[in-house]
Each structure stands twice: as C-alpha cells, then as structure tokens.
N, C-alpha and C positions, 0 to 999 in steps of 0.2 A: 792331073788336077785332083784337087780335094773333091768331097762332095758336099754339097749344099745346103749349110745349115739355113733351118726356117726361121724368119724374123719372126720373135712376138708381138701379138698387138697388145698396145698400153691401154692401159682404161681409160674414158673422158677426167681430166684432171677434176671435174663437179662433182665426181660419183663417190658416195662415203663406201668405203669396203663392210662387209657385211660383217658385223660383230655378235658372236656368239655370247649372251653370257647367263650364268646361271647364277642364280640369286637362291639365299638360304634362310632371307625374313621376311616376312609378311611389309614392313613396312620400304621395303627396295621397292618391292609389286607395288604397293597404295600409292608409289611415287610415279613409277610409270603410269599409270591412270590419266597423266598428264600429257603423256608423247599425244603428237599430231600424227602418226604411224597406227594405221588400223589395225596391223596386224599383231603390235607390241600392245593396243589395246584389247585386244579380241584374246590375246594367253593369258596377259594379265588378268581379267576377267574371268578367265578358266582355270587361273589358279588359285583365284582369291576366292571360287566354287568352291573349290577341291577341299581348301582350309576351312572354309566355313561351316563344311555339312562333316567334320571331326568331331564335334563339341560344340557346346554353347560358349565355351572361352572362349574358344577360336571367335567366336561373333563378337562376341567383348572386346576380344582385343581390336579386330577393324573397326568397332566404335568407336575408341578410343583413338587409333589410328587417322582417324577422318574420311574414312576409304566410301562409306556414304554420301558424302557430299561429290565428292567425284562422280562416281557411280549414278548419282541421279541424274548431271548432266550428257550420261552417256544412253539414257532412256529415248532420247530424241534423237539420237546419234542417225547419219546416215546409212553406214554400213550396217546390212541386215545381222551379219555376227556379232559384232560389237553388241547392238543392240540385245540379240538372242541372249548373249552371255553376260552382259549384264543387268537384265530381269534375271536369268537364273540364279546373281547373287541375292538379289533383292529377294525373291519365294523361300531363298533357302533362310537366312539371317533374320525375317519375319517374325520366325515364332518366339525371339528373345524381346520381353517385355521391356527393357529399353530400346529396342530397336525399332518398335513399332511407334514409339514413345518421339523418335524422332524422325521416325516416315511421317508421323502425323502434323510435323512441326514445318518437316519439305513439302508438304501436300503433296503426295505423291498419288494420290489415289487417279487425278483427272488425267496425268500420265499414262496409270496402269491401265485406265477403261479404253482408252487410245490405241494401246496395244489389243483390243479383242477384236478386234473387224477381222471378219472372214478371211484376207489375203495375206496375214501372218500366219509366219509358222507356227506348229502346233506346241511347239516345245514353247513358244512363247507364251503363247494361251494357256500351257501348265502352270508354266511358273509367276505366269501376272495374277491367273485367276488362284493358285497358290498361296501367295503375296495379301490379296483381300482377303481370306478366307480368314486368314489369319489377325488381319488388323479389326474387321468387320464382329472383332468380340466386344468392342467399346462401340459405346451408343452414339459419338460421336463423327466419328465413321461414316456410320449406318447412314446417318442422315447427309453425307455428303456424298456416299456413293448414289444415292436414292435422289439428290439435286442435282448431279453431274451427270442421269442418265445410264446407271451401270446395271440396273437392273433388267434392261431388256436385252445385250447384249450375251450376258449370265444367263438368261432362260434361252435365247439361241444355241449357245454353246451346251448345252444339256442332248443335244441331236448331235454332238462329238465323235466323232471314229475312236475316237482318241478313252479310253476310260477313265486315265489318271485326270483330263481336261473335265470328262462328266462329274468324275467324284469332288473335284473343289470348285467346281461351280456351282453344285448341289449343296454342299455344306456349306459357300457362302449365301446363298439363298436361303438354308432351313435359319443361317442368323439373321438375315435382313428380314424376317417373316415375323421374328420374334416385335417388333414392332408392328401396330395395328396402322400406319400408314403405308408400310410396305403389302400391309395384308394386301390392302384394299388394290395397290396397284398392280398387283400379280394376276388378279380374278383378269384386268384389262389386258394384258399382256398372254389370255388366253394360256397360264402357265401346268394347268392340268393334265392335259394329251402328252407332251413330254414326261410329268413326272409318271402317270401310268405306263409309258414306256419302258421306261426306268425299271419297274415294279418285274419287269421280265428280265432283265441283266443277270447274265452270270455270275456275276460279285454280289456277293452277300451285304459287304458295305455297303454299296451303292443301292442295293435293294433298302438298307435299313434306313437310309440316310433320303432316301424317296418314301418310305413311310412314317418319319418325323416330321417330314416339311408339312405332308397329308396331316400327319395330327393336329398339325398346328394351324394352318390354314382352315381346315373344317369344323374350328369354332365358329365359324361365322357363318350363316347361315344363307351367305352366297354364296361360299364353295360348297356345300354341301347339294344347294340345287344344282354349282354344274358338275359336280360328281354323281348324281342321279342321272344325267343327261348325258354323261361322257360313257354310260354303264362301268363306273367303276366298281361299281358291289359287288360284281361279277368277278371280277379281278379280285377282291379282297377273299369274297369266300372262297376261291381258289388258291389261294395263299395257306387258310384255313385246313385246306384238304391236302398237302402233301404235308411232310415228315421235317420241312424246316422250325422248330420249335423257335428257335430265334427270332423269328420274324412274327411269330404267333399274338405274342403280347403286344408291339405295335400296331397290327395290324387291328385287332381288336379295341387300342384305344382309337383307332381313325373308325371303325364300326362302331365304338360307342356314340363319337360326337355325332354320328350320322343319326343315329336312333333318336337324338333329342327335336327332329327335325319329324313332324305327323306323317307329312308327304314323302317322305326320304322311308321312315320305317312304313308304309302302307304299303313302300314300291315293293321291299323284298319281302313284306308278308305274303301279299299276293305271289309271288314268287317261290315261296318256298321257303326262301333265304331265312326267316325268321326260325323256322322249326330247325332249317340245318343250324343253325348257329347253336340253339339253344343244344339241342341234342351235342353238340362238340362240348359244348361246354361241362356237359354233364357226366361225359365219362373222359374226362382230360383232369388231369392229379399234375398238373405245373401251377402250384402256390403261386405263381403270381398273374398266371393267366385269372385262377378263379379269383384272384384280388380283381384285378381289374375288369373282369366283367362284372363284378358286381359294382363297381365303381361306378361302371357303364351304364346299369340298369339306376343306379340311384338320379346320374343328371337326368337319365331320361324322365324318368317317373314323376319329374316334378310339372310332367305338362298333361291335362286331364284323358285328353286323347290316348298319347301314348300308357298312358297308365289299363287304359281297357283293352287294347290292343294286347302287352305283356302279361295280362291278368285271362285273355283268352288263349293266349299259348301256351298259361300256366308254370307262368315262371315262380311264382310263390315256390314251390316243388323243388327246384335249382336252388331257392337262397335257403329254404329249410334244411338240405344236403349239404351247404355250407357252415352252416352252425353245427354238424356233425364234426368236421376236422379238428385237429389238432393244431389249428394254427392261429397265434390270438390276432395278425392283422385280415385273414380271411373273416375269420369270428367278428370284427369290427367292420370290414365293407359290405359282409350281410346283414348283419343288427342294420346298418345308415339302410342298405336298400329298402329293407322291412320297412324302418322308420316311414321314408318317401311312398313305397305300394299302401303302407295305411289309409293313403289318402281315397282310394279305393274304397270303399264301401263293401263289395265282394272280395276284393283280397282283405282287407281287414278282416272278416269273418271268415275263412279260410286259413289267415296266418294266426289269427288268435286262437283258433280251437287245436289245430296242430302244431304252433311254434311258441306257446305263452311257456308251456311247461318244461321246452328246451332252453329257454331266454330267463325262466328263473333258476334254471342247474350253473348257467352263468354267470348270476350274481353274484355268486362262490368262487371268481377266478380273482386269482393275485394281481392280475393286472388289470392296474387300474384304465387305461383307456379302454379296454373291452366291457368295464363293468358301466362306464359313459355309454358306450353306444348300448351295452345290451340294456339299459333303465332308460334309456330314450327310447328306444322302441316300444318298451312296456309304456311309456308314457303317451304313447300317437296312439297305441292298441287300447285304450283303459279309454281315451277322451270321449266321452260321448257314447259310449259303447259298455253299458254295465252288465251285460253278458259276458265280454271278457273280463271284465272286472272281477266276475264271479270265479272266474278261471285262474285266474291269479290267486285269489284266496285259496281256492281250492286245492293249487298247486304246490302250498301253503308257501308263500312268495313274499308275505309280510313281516314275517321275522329276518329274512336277509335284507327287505326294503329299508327296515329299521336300521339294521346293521350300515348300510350303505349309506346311510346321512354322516357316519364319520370319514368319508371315503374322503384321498387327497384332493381330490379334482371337484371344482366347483361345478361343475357340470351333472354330474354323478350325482351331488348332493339334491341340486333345484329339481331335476326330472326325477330321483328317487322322491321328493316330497309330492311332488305334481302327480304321481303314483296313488299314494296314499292319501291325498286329496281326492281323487277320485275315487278311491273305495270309500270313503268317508262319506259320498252320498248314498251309500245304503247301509244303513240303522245296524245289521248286525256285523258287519266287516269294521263300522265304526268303533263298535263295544268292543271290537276284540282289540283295534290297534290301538286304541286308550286304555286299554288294559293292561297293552306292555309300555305303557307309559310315553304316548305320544310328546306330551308335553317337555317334560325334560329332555328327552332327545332334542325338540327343536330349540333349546337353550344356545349349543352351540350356531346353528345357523341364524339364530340374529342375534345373536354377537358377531358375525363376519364380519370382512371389510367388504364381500363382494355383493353388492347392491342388486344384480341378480338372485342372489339367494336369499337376502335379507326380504326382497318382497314376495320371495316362494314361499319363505318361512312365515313370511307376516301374513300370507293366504290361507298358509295350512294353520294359523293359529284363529281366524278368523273362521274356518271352517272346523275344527274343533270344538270351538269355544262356546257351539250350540247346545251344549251339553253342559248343565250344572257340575258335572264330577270333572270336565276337564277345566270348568274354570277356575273349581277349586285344587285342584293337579298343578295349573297356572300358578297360581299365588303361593301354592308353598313351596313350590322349585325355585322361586323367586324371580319368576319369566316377566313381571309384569315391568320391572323397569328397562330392560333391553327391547320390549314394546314401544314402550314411552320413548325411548331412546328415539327409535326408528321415522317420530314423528321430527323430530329436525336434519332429517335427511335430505338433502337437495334437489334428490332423486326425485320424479314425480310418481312412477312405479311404488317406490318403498313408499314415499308417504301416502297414497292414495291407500294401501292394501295397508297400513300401519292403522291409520284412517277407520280403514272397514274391522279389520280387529278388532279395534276399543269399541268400537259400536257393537259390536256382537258382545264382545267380554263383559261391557256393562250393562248388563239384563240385569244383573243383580246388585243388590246393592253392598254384599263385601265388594265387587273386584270392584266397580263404578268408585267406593270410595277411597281404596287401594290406589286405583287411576289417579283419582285427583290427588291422593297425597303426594304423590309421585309429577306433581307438576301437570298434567294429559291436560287439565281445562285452560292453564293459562297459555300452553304450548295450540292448543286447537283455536281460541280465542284468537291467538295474534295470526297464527294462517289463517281463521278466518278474514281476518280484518286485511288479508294481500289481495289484492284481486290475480296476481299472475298465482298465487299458491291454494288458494281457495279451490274445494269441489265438492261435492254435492256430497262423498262421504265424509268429509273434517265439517258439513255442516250435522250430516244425520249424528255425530261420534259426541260433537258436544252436545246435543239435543239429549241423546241417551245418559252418557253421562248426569246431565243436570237431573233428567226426569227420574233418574234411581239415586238422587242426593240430594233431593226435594228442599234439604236446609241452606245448601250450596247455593243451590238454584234459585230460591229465594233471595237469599244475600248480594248474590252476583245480578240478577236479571228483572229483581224485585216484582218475579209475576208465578202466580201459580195457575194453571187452568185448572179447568172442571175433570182433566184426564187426570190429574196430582194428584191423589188421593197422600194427605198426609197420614202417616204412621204415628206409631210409640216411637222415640227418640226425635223428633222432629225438636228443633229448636231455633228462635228469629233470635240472629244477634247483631241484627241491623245492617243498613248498607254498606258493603267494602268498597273501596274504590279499585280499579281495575289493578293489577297487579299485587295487591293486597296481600297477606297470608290471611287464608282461611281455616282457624281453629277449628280442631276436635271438638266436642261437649267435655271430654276426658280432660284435653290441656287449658282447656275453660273453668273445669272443676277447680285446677289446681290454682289457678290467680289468686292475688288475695282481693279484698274486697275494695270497689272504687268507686267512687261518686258516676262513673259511665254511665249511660244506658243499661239496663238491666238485661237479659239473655233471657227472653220466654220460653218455656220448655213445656213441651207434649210427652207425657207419659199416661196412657189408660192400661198397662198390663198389669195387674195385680203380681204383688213379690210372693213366689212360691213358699218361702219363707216368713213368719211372721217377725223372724227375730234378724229381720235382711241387716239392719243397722250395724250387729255385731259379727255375722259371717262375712263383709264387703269388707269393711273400712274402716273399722274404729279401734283402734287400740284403748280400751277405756276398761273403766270398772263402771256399772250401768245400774241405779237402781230405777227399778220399775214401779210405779205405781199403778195396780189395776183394779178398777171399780166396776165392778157386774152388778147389773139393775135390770130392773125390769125391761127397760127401753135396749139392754146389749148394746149400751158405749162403751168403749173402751177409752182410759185418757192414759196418757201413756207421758212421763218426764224424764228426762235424763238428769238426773241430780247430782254426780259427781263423776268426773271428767277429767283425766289426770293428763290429757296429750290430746290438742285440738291441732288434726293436719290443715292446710290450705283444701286441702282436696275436700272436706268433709261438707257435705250441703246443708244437712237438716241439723239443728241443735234443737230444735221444737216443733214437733209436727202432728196431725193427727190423721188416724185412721180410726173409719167407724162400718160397722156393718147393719143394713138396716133390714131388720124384720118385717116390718111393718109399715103404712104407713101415715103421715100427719104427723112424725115426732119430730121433736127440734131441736137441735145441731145444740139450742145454749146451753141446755140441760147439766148440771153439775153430778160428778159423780156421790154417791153416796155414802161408798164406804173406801178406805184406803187399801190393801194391804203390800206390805213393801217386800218385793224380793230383790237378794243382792248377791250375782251370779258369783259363781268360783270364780278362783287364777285361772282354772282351766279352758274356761271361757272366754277370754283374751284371745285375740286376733293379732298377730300379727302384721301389721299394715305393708310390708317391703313386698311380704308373699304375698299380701291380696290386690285382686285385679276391683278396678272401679265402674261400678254400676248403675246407673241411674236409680232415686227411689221414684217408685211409683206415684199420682198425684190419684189417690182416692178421691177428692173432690167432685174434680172431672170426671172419674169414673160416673161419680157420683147423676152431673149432668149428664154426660148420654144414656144412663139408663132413664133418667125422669124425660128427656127428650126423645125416648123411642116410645114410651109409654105414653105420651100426649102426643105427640106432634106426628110420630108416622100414622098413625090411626085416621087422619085427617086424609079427604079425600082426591084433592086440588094438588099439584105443587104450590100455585100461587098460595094456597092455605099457610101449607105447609112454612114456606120461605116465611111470609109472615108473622105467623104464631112463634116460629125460630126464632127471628129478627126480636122479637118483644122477649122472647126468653132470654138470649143473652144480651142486651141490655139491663133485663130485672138482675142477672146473675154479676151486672158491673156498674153499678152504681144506679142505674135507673135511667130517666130520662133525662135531659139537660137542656137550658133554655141557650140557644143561641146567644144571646145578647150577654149571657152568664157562664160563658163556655172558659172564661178566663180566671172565673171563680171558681173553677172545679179541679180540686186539686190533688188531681192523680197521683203526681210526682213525690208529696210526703208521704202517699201509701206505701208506693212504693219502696221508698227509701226507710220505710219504718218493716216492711217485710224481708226485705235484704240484708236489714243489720240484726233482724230475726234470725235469721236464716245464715246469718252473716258467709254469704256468699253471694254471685254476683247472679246466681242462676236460679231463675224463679219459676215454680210449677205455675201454671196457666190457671188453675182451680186455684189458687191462693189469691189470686189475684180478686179484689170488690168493688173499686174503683179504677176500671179499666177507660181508657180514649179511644182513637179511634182505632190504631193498631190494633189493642188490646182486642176491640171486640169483633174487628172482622178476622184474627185468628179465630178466637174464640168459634166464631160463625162458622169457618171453611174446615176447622178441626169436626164438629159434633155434624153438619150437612154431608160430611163425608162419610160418617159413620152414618146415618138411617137414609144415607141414596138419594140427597138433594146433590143435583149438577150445581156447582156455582164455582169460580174465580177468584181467586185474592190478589190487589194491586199494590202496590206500594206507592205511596206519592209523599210529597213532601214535606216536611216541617208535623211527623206524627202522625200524617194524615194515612189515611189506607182504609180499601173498601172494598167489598163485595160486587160480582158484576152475576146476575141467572140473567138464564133466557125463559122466555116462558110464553107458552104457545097462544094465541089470539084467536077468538072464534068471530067471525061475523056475523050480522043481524040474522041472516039466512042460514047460520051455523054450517057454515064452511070454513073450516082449517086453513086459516093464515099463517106466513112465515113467522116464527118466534120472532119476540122483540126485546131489546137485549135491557136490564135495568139497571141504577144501583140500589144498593139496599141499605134502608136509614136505619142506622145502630145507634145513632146520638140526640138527634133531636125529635125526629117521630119518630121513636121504633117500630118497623114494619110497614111503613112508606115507599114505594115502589117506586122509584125516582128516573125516567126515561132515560137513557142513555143519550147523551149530546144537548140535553135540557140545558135551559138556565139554572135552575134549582139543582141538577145531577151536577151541573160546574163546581154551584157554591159550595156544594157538600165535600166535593175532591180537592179545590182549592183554596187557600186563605182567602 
C-alpha cells in the first residue's frame, strides 16, 4: 500500500486571505485612514509620520490631500496605537502655518489636552504637548488652551522622565505666560518648584527655556515674592558662578526683575548676593551681559528704596566702567542707568563729579542714540544741582551741547536744550552760551514739528530772553515769528512755555512791539477769551506786552495806570475795535490827510540836530529865515518846497529856546536874514528812515510844570495846581451848560491842515476836550512823579483817576481814596470816585 497523504485544512469560507500591498503615494495612505482594520490604521499613520517630518512639502501636500481631517477623527480612536500614531502626525505637521491654520479651524486643541492625563504614553505626551507648543504662538490659542484647562496639565508634565515631554511643555508654557491672564494663573498652579527644578537639567535648552518663563513671569510682583520664598536667588546666583555663559544673560534679566522688588533686593543684600552679583558684573567683558545689567539696574532705580540700597553697594562705580567701553548700546544702558541713580541725591553728586566729564567726551559720538542717552543724563545731573552745572562748563560741554541741537533725534535736541537751560541760571555760563549765539541755534527747534521740542525751545527762549542782548540776538535772527507761531499750537505745553516767552521777551519795548506786529496780541487776546486755552501765562504775556506798547494798550484796553509811565513816541489814535490792525506812528505818517479823528502824539526829546527837517525827510530846497533878538526866538519858514511826501508832518512849526523868564511866545522877529542851502543839502527821501519831530511846546510845559508844581508840598497840591495848569494850557475853563459851544473840533482841523498831516504834537494843541487834557495830564504827572490813571470813556470823554491818602481828625493815616480830576469845568476839583458829580463828569 501507498502511504498516507495528509488532507489540508480549508480556511473558514468568511476569512479574507491576508493581502500584502505596498503603496508608492501619499494619497493610497490618506485613503486607508478610512479602513475599520487598526492595524491598516496604525502603519498608515506611521507612514504618513515618516513623510511628513521629510519636509514642509511633504505637510503641504497631506493638506492638500485631506489626511487632517481623518486624522483628527483618529485622536479619539480606541486603540492606544492608532491613537499614539496619530498625535505623532499631528506634533510633527504642526509647525507648517497653514497647518495650524486649520488645527485651529478642527479645534483640536480640547482633543490634545485630553491626551496629557498621567495614564498615556509618553510618546503621546511628546507629541500632543509638541502639537500646542506650536499652535500656542497665536493668541487665539492661548486663550482657548487657558478656557479648556491645559494649563495645569502642562505644569504636571514639566516633572516628566521623559525630556523631549519637559522641553515642549516648557515652551508651551514660556508662550502661554506671555499673556497677563495666564501670568496670573500659574502663581495658583504653584508653577515655580518645577521651573527651579528645571534650572538643574542637563540640557541647556531646557535650562534656558526655564529661565525665559522665570523672566517673564517675574514681572509681576507675585512671582517675585514666591521666588524669594521658594529661595530661588540662590539658584540664580549659582547659575552666575559656573562657566555656562549662555545662561548668564537670562539669568540676570530674571535677577533684574527681582531687584525692582525693596523686599526681594534687601533678601540678597543681607545675603551677600548683592556684592556677589555686582562684583560678576564688574569683571565679566560679555557685551551683553553688561547691556543687560545695566538695563537691570535702570528698572530698579526707579523705586526710592532701591535706589539707596544700589548707591550703598556703590554701583555708580560699575556704570561709570561702563561708559569706558567701546560699545555704543553698553554706552547707552549706562547713560539710561545714570539717568534713573540721579534720582539719588548721593549718587547724583557722585556721578556728577566723576562721570560729567566722561558723558561730555560722548557728546562727540557719531551715534546718534548714544548722544540721546548721554545728554539725558547730563540733563537728570544739571536739574537742580548747579554744582554739576559748573562741571559741565567746566568740562567745557557747551560748545558740543550747542552742536547737539542739530542732532537727528528729537530727543537729543529737548534734553540738549533742557541742559543749557539749566546752565542759564547762573549769570556767567549764561554769557558765555549767548555768546556762541544761543538764540539762533534755537531757530531750528521752533520751527520743528515736534511739539516736545518746540516747548523745550520755547523754555530755553524764555530763559534766555532775560537778557537785553539775547533779546536783541532774537529779533535779528528773526526768531520772533516762529515764537508767535508756537502760540497757535494745540499743545498745551508749547503754548503755555510760548506764553512765558513773550512775556519774558517783551520787557522791552523793540521785541514787545516786534510781538505785536507779528500778530502775539491778537493771538494772546483770543486764548485769552477760551476758558479751555486760557493760563495764567497768555494772561501775564498780554499784560507785558500792552504795558511795554503803552500806545497799543491804550488803543486796545482804553486804560493806562499809575504803573504806565508814558514815554516820547507815545501816540492816542483812538479806539480800535477788537481784531483791528493797529498802525505804526511811521504807517500813520504816511496816510494822507482825513477829516478822522486826529492821532495825538507825545514827543518831549529834543532833535540832536537842529536842521532834523533836512537829515529825516525832506527832499526840498529850504529857505530859512532867522531872526536873533534879544529874547533868542528863533522863527523859522519853509518858503519853497519842490516835493511834499505823505509822510512829511510839519510844513510850519516852531522851536524856541528860552533864556529867561516872563517872555512871550508872540513876539515878532526883528530882523530876517535868508539862507538857501546847496544841492548838496538835499536828502534823499528812498534812503531816509522817518523820525518823529520833537513837540518843543510840551517840552516847553514840563519844564514850567517842574518849576511850579513839584516844589509844592502835598500831592493833593500838587494834582491840583496841575489840573488848573493844563486846563490854562487848553483852552481854559468851560461852563457846563456851554460845553457845546466850545469848539475844539475847528482847531483842530485848522492845525491838521497846517500840519497837513493827520498827526498832531500834544503841545500844539490850545483848545483841547476832555481827551485832550487828561492826556495832557497823565503825559506831564508822569514826568514830575504824580501817580495817576488815564481812562477812556465815551463819546471824547476821558479822565484822570489819583489816589491820595486821607488823614483823620486825630491824624491817623486812612486808606487812600480814589478821585477824578476836573480838567473842564472846575479845574482842579477832586471829584470822589463813584459820586454823582464823578458820574456826570465821565458820562454824557
């Protein structure tokens, strides 16, 4: 017999035979993603790894393929492989910005936090905590990892066996920190004890990456108490002391934030920690260590404590060794520290005596951000402290300061002025930086656009401007209209310090009248008149003004006090209405002649010249008639006139000098004799400038008014006996009821078309009103040292206001009582202030 073959067994007819097959695209794989077969899911999964961590195509292309949308239903998946393998697609495919673009869109994050619980694999926890590290760089993320709970899981996993698991749970943490509501939840999540754990890892990453989180977090000033309390300082300065330089700079800005904390720096003063730190720092040459420690020492300094505390360990020492380097951002976070220890009082005087005269070798540096911090420091060192002040001159630091106002940086330019303002309060540092021509320099800084510099510049012109030669330095640079300018500034700074300017600059009466041409009074007037723009310097700036334009101020405010002392050129040309132009006396000369009101003019300075007529203004041929008598008149005619300008005032006039006295003005001369000058004699009118002439008249009155009237012993006298003088000197007395008959107006207009010009000397006037004779009054009371007022009122009227002191029966000294004074109907009538008779006099 044969022998016995064995039957095979047949498979169950249900069972699919096992098919091997090997695929060559990415999209065969994305298709399996679909089998219900775990283990076709579980390669594919491990292939579509494989591909994806090639390149960033390769991610591209499963995006494009739709291999994500699968994929994320496999996050939930039951089998632990499946799942394992595919989060490792997700961690790896992550860092492509559109990939994360539409993790964000699957919400995938409440998945991934899902996956951290302790009883998952570790590889899972790489690549989930992977996966956020990466999406958690958008802020919108942040905030939903932070509402789904992922932040306490992430500070678990930081206690990982695992490192790759530490290192992107760490780095998703130092991004979720970057928001101040994750700050705040970390302090409760007690997230400190782990990262100081960290801080001892043998990976340097993970060390740096645990001292980023630290810097960031210990801005706040609860991490910083539980980093005192966890003894992390101890840990940092030990960081400090081995040879990882890498770590040094970190480490140190998490030691700076500490130091801005009193109780935080007093722990490692007492400690030590403070001297060892500084001592590192002072013999360590890593550029950016010493950047950053001085970085360090500037936040701290700005709190008063810590400022004594660093000024007792004698850090001043450390940032002056820093302005030794060669390096311009080292050179700029010592200058900012300097700035901040000023505030010290003992380091101020410390850094000024030893670091003013390094900080001005710096002025001289090409770059321009060092030349900002080093003139800001001069500027903290100079405030308040004119002992450094001195040091700076000394140093001779004012001719770079100057130079430094054209500097690019607006910053440079304010604190370089803010410098020089401060030497400016003592008298000879003054003279000297107006002598290299302060004033022009500051021409370009107000003209800026930048509204900080514009009111540095309007300070420094304000503090300048105390000085008669800088105000005339002002006016011919031609600074005064980019002053003016600065008053329609928006700024409340610029205008307030524009404001104080004008007020300072018009002391005198060139710049004050410069100002006003220049628009300053009607510009000050309307900020006066804002209540949101108005201050208390645009009210002192038009005050000054008007009080050094006394004709202005007249015209505009119709009042002069007892402080107004009018001058020579003074002239009333009646009330303007508010936005008005207000003429020259010059552009007044030049009108021709008009039925208006007439322009009363003050001049008592006698013309240095007697032949003033032919050197000012005249283009003429001139014969003179002079007749010398006993009594020395002189009469004087202009007989032939070949070119009469508009400008020209006088066509007849007299001057007389009087030897003696009792002679009278009518007197005719007696004899003629005629002279009639060369061609050579001709003046030119284009080239001549116009001059007022002199009113000898008036002369004439204040000297016969000092010769009776100051001799009197009273003011009351005094005002009185005045009051009756210039009344005699304008027509006399005048009866009330006949005030209608007295008829000024044709004198006037008979001396105007004399004169034929519209501007009349005050002395020519004989029939004056009431105008007429309370000028008259407050012109000649001002000259012999009577106090009194000039008012303006209406319809011609205007009056005189004294005070004058009151004795009682018991002769005790009562408060003055204020009067008017009658120039028309009883001259020298002391008329009470607020009377019925003071009404009638002011009123029609």
């Amino acid at each position: 017999m044969g022998k016995k073959v064995k039957k095979e067994e047949c498979p169950p007819k249900d069972v699919f035979d096992p098919l091997l097959i090997e695929s060559k695209t990415p999209a065969t794989v994305v298709l399996m993603l679909s089998s219900p077969e775990n283990e076709i899911l579980a390669k594919a999964c491990d292939a579509l790894y494989k591909f994806a961590s090639k390149g960033d195509e390769n991610k591209v292309t499963l995006l494009g393929l739709g291999a994500l949308e699968h994929l994320y239903k496999l996050l939930s998946h039951e089998d632990p492989l499946v799942r394992r393998n595919a989060v490792m697609v997700f961690g790896i495919m992550a860092s492509n910005h559109d990939v994360k673009k539409l993790l964000r869109e699957l919400d995938v994050t409440n998945s991934l936090i899902s996956q951290l619980v302790p009883e998952e694999d570790v590889v899972i926890h790489e690549f989930a905590t992977l996966c956020l590290a990466h999406m958690a760089v958008e802020y919108t993320t942040k905030v939903k990892i932070f509402e789904q709970g992922g932040l306490e899981p992430l500070i678990r996993l930081l206690g990982s066996p695992d490192p790759d698991v530490q290192k992107n749970s760490l780095e998703c943490i130092y991004l979720l920190v970057q928001d101040f509501q994750n700050r705040a939840a970390v302090h409760e999540l007690n997230v400190i004890p782990p990262l100081l754990g960290l801080l001892e890892s043998e990976y340097p990453v993970i060390q740096l990456l645990a001292l980023q989180t630290l810097e960031v977090i210990s801005k706040d000033r609860e991490t910083r108490i539980l980093l005192g309390e966890n003894k992390a300082l101890y840990c940092l300065l030990n960081i400090l002391e081995n040879n990882v330089c890498d770590l040094h700079i970190k480490t140190l800005a998490v030691l700076g934030n500490c130091l801005e904390d009193v109780h935080t720096l007093q722990q490692i003063q007492l400690t030590g920690g403070l001297k060892k730190l500084l001592s590192f720092l002072e013999v360590s040459t890593v550029p950016d260590i010493q950047k950053n420690a001085a970085k360090a020492i500037t936040k701290a300094a700005y709190d008063s404590e810590i400022r004594k505390i660093l000024h007792w360990e004698e850090v001043e020492k450390f940032l002056l060794s820093l302005l030794e380097t060669n390096n311009n951002e080292i050179q700029v976070a010592a200058s900012q520290a300097i700035s901040a220890m000023c505030e010290n009082l003992d380091s101020k005087c410390v850094l000024g005596l030893q670091g003013i005269p390094q900080l001005v070798q710096l002025l001289s540096s090409d770059n321009e951000e060092v030349k900002e911090a080093v003139v800001t420091a001069l500027t903290n060192l100079t405030t308040a402290s004119p002992r450094n002040a001195s040091i700076v001159a000394e140093a001779e630091g004012i001719e770079p300061l100057m130079s430094t106002l054209n500097a690019q940086r607006d910053g440079a330019i304010c604190n370089a002025i803010a410098v020089l303002t401060n030497l400016s309060l003592q008298e000879p540092f003054r003279a000297s930086i107006q002598g290299r021509g302060i004033m022009r320099a500051l021409l370009g800084p107000l003209r800026s656009t930048s509204s900080q510099v514009q009111s540095k510049a309007a300070f420094a012109v304000a503090a300048f401007g105390c000085d008669a030669s800088a105000r005339t330095e002002l006016r011919n640079v031609g600074g005064l209209g980019p002053l003016v300018e600065l008053l329609h500034s928006k700024n409340e700074e610029v205008r307030r310090n524009a404001c104080w300017a004008v007020m300072v600059c018009g002391s005198d009466e060139l710049t004050a009248v410069g100002l006003c041409r220049l628009g300053a009074l009607d510009i000050l007037e309307e900020i006066n008149l804002s209540t949101t723009r108005k201050n208390k310097f645009s009210e002192a700036a038009l005050e000054k003004l008007l009080d050094n334009n006394l004709s202005q101020k007249y015209s505009r405010m119709g009042y002069l006090s007892s402080s107004n002392i009018i001058t020579n050129g003074f002239y009333d040309c009646g009330q303007i209405k508010h936005g008005g132009k207000f003429f020259s006396l010059e552009e007044l000369s030049k009108q021709e002649l008009t039925d208006r009101r007439a322009i009363i003019f003050v001049n008592a300075k006698p013309q240095e010249n007697t032949n003033f007529c032919l050197s000012v203004c005249l283009s003429v041929y001139v014969s003179i008639y002079l007749s010398i008598y006993t009594h020395t008149h002189i009469y004087i005619k202009i007989r032939r006139i070949s070119f009469i300008p508009s400008m020209v005032l006088l066509l007849y006039f007299f001057f007389y000098v009087r030897k003696g006295k009792g002679k009278k003005e009518e007197e005719k001369p007696k004899e003629v004799i005629q002279v009639t000058p060369t061609v050579h004699e001709e003046i030119i009118l284009e080239n001549s400038h116009w001059l007022p002439p002199p009113d000898f008249i008036l002369m004439d009155y204040i000297n016969d008014a000092s010769e009776t009237i100051v001799p009197l012993t009273t003011t009351r006298e005094q005002v009185v006996a005045l009051a009756q003088f210039v009344a005699d000197k304008m027509g006399g007395c005048v009866q009330r009821e006949q005030l209608h008959n007295f008829c000024w107006e044709l004198d006037m207009s008979v001396i105007e078309f004399e004169l034929k010009s519209n501007i009349v000397p005050i002395g020519k006037i004989k029939r004056g009103t009431f105008y007429h004779r309370a000028l008259l009054f407050k012109v000649i009371a001002d000259r012999i040292g009577i106090g009194c007022s000039l008012v303006r009122g209406k319809y011609n009227r205007a009056w005189n206001e004294v005070k004058l002191a009151e004795h009682s029966p018991k002769g005790l000294l009562l408060p003055p009582q204020e009067y008017i004074v009658d120039l028309m109907f009883e001259p020298g009538c002391l008329l009470k202030q607020g009377s019925a008779k003071a009404d009638q006099y002011k009123f029609i």
